[in-house]
C-alpha positions in Angstrom: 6.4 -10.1 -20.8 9.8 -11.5 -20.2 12.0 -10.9 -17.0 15.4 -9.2 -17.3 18.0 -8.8 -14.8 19.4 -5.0 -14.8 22.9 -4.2 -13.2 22.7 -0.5 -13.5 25.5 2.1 -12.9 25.0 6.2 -12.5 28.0 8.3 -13.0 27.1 12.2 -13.1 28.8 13.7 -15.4 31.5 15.9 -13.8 30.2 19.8 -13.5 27.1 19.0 -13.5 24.7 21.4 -11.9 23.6 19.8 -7.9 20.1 20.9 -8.3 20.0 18.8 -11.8 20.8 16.0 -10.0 19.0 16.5 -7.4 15.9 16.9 -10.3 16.5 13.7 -11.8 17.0 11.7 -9.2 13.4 12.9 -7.8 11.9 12.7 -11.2 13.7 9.0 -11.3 11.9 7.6 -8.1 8.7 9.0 -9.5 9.2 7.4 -12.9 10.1 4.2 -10.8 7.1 4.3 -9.4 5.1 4.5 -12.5 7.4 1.6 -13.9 6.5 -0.6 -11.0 2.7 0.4 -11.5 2.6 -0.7 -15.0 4.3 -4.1 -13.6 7.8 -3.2 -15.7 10.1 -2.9 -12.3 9.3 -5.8 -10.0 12.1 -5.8 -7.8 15.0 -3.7 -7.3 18.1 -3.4 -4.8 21.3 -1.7 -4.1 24.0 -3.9 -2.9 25.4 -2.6 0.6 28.0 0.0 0.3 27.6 0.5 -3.4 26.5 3.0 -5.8 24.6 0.8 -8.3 21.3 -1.1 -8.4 20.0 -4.7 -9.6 16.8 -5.2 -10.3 14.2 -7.6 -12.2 12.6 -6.0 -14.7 9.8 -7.0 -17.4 9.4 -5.9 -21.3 8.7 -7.6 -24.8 11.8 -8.2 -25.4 15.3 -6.9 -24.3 15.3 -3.3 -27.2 11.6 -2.8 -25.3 13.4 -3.0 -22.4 16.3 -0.6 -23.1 14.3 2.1 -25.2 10.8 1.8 -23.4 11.9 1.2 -20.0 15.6 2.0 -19.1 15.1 4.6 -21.6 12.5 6.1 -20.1 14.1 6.6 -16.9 15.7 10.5 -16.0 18.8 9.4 -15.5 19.3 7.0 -18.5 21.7 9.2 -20.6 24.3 9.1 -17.2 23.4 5.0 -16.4 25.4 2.0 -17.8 22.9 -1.2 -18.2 24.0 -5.1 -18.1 21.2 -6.7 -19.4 20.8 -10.7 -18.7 17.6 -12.1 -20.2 16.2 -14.7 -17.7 13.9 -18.2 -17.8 12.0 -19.6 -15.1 14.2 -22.2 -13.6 12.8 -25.9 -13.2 13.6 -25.7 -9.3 12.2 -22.7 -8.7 10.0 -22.4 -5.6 7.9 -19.8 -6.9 6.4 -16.4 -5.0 7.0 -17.0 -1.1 5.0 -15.0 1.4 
């Protein structure tokens, strides 16, 4: 599988119900978690103070990624994605820890 790095952005839809949001966003962390079981989220982070996430992500290729993956996920139809496609880099240290 190749790695992906995901910028994603949630805006709700204004009027939307609170308790489905408050749905999806449950159902999302378990669908997460099945995503990180199958090895497809490796890593994944919200940068202080702000309502998005970046993560590393893995699929065939990047339309495996978006319809497989990110598509899969219960808040897909209200996320933006920026996908970058990544290599290993020559001076990469590899795992630590």
């Amino acid at each position: 599988m190749r790695e992906f790095m995901v910028e994603l952005t949630t805006a709700v839809p204004e009027g939307t119900d609170p308790a489905e949001v408050d749905r999806r966003r449950a159902a999302e962390a378990v669908r997460a978690g099945e995503l990180a079981e199958q090895g497809r989220l490796f890593r994944l982070w919200r940068p202080v103070g702000e309502m998005r996430s970046v993560g590393i992500w893995r699929a065939d290729d990047e339309s495996d990624l978006r319809a497989n993956v990110l598509g899969s996920l219960p808040l897909s139809p209200w996320m933006t994605a920026v996908v970058t496609p990544l290599q290993p880099h020559p001076n990469d240290p590899g795992p630590t820890g």
